[in-house]
N, C-alpha and C positions, 0 to 999 in steps of 0.2 A: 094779327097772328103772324103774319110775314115777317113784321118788323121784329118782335121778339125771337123769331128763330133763326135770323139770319146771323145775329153775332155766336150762337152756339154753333155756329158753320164753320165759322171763321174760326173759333176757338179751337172744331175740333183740326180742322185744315192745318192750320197753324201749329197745334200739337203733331198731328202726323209727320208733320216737315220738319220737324224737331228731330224726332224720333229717327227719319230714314234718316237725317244728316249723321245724327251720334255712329248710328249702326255703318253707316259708309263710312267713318271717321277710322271705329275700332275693326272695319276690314278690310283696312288697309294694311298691305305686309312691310315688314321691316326690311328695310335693306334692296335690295339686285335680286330679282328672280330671271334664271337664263328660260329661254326655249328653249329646247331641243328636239328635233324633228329626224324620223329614221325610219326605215323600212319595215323592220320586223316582227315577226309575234312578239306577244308579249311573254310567251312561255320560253326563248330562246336567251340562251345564258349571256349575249350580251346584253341585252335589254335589263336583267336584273342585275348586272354586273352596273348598266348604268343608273339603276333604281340607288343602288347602294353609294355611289357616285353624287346622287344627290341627298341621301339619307348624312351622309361623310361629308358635305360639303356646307347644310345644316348644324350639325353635330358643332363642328369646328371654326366655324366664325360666329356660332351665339347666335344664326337666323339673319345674321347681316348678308347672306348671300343664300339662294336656295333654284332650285331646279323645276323647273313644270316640263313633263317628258310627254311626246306626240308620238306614239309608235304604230306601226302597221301602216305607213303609206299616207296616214291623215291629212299629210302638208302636202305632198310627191313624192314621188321616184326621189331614187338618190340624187340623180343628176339634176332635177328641180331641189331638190335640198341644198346644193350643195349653187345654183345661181341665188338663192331665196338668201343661202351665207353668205354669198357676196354681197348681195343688196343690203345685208344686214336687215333684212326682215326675220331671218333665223339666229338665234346667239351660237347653238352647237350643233352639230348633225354628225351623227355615222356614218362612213359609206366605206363600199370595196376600195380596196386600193386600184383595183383593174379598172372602176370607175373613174377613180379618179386621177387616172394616166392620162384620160382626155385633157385635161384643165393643168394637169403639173407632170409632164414626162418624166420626170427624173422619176417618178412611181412607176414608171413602164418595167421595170428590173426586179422588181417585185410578181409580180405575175410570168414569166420566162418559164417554161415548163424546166423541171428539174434544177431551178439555180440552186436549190437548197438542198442538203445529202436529209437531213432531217430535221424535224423538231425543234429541237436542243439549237442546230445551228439557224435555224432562223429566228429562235428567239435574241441570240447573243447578238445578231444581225439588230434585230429591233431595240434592243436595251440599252447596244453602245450607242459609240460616239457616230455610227454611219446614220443609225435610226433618226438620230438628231437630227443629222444633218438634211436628210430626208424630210423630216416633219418642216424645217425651216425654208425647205424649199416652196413650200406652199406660198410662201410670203407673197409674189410678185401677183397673184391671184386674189388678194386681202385677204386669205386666213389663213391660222395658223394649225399646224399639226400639235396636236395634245399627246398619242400615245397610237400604240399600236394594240388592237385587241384580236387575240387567237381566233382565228378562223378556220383555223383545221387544214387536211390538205384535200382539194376536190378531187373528184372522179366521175366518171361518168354512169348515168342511170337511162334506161331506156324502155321500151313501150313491150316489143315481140323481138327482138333479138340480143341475145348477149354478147356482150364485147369480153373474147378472150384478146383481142389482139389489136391495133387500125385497120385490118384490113377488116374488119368488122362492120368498121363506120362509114365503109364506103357507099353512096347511096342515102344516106340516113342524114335529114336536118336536124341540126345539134344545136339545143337554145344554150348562148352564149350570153353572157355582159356587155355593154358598149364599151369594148376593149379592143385596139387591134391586135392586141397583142393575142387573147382570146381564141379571136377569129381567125389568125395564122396560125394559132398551134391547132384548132379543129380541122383547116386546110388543110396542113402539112401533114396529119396524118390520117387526110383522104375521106371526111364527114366535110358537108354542105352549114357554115355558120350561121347562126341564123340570130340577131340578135334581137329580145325581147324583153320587155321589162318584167319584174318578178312578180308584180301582182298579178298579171294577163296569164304567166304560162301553165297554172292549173288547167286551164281550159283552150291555152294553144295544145298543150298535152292531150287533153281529154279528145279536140277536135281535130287532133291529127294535122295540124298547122306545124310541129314540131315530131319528129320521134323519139327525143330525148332529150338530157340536158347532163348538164355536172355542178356539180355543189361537193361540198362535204356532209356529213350523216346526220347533222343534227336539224341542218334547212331542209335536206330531204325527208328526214322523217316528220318537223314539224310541220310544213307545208301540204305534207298529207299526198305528196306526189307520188309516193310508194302504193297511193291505188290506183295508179293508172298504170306505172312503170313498174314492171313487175322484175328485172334483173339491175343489179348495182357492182360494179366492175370498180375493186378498187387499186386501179391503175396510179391513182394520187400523182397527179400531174404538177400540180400548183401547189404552193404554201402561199396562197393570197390573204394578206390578214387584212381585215378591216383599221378604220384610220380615225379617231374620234378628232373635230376640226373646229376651232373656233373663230369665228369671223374677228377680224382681224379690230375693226372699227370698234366691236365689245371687248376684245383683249385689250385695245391701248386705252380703254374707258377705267379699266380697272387701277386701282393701287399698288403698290409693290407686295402691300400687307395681301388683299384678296387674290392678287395671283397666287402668291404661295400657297393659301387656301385651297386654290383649286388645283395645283400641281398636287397637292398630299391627297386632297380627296381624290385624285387620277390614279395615282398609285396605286393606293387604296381598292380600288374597281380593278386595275388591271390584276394585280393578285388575287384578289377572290373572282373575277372571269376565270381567268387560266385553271383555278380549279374547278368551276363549276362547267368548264370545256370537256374539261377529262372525263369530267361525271357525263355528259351527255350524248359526246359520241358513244360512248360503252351502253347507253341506254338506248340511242337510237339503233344503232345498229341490231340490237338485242329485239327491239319491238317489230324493226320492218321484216327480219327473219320471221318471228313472229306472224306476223302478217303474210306470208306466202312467197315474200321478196328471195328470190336468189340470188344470193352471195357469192361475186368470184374474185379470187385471187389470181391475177392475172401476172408474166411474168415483166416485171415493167423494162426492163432491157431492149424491147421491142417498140416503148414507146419511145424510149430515147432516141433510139434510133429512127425512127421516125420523125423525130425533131430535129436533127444531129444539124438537118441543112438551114435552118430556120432560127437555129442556136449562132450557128456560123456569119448567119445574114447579121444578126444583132451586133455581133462583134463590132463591124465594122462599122457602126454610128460609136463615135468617140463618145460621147457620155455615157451610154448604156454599159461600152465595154470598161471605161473607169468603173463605173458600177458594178458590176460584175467581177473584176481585179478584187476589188474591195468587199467583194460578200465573198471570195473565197478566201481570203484571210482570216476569216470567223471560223473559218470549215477546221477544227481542233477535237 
């Protein structure tokens, strides 16, 4: 009995092994698929800005190149993002530029309360030839700057008091970025810095570890911070834009042909971001009102001024102030 049924073991063993081989064979993907690892919800307009970025990236090299996207902290914090890209354990990651003034200063100039009069001029700031040069600074660090994606401008949101003014913030721990740039402008106008990482500070917030923080309208309303922090002061200190980065080791892996690929599909993301930006601060802001949150229009000439000594201090680091020469030449 034994002897008869062990070869129909074998047959079927052997058919099995057949079977997973073919099925591993046909799922296998064609081409370079990148990581990408980044912080945020998935509902927030850069993250579908870089959903499309791999949809555009697919599309146009015919599946010879494609995207697998890690969002909401899955890999780390930015700044583990952004060692994990060095290591080349990560191909791409997002992060703040304020973050990433730690690792490549010449991003320090970017984060400077008021370097930008608005909008309009820090996009031209990003588009030219400075942004470039900017993204290329990255290099000494192994990776590369890809693009700049809208980030709105921050302001500050807080727990039981509202900020018409800095003299506001006096007394009050103000969750920050690991930026010093950040943490000298919360100084300089007289709030306690307190730097936290962004997954933690729902419940630094909730537990009174913090009093408040600053972002722009659309982290604050997606984060759900607007139920703890019930006033939103739109002061708009910063135009910090986020910085999409590719480790340097998977940039010079690539072709002449799949870079191009991935510059067009970059493009491609950064214009539908920028409008899916517009649409969301106008939404956030509309919800956390909504929501009970009040809204102040503060007069920001108070914040500058409060800056004025701290603006002055930067000058005299010779790179920041070439920096700074050169983002007010965009000022048109």
């Amino acid at each position: 009995m034994t002897r008869k049924l062990l070869p129909k073991y074998h047959l079927l063993g052997g058919a099995l092994s057949l079977l997973l081989l073919l099925m591993s064979c046909g799922s296998e993907k064609k081409g370079k698929e990148f990581k990408l690892a980044h912080g945020l919800d998935v509902n927030h307009p850069v993250h579908k800005a870089m959903e499309h970025l791999g949809e555009k990236l697919t599309e146009i090299s015919d599946g010879e190149l494609s995207l697998k996207i890690y969002p909401s902290q899955q890999l780390g914090s930015e700044r583990e993002c952004l060692e994990l890209l060095q290591l080349g354990s990560v191909d791409i990651t997002k992060v703040s530029a304020a973050v990433l003034e730690n690792f490549v200063p010449d991003m320090g100039v970017l984060s400077i309360p008021y370097a930008f009069s608005d909008k309009s001029h820090a996009h031209r700031v990003y588009d030219g030839p400075l942004g470039e040069e900017l993204l290329k600074s990255c290099y000494p660090q192994h990776f590369r700057g890809l693009c700049f994606y809208d980030a709105g401008s921050r302001s500050f949101y807080t727990k039981d008091r509202a900020v018409h003014s800095p003299a506001d913030l006096k007394g009050l721990k103000i969750r920050v970025q690991e930026s010093i740039t950040a943490i000298n402008m919360v100084r300089s106008m007289g709030g306690s810095p307190t730097p936290i990482s962004w997954g933690e500070l729902y419940t630094a917030l909730q537990q009174g570890v913090v009093d408040g923080a600053e972002n722009n309208p659309p982290s604050f309303y997606l984060s759900r911070h607007y139920e703890v922090c019930r006033y939103y002061s739109l002061d708009e200190h910063t135009l910090v834009p986020d910085v999409l980065l590719i480790s340097l080791k998977t940039w010079n892996d690539l072709n002449q042909q799949e870079k191009n690929w991935l510059k067009e599909a970059v493009r491609s993301s950064v214009k539908l971001q920028r409008k899916l930006w517009e649409e969301s601060e106008e939404k956030a802001l509309a919800e956390v009102e909504k929501a009970g949150v009040t809204i102040i229009i503060p007069d920001k000439s108070v914040f500058k001024q409060a800056i004025a000594g701290m603006f002055q201090a930067y000058r005299q680091d010779s790179l920041i102030d070439y920096y700074l020469n050169q983002v007010a030449l965009y000022d048109h």
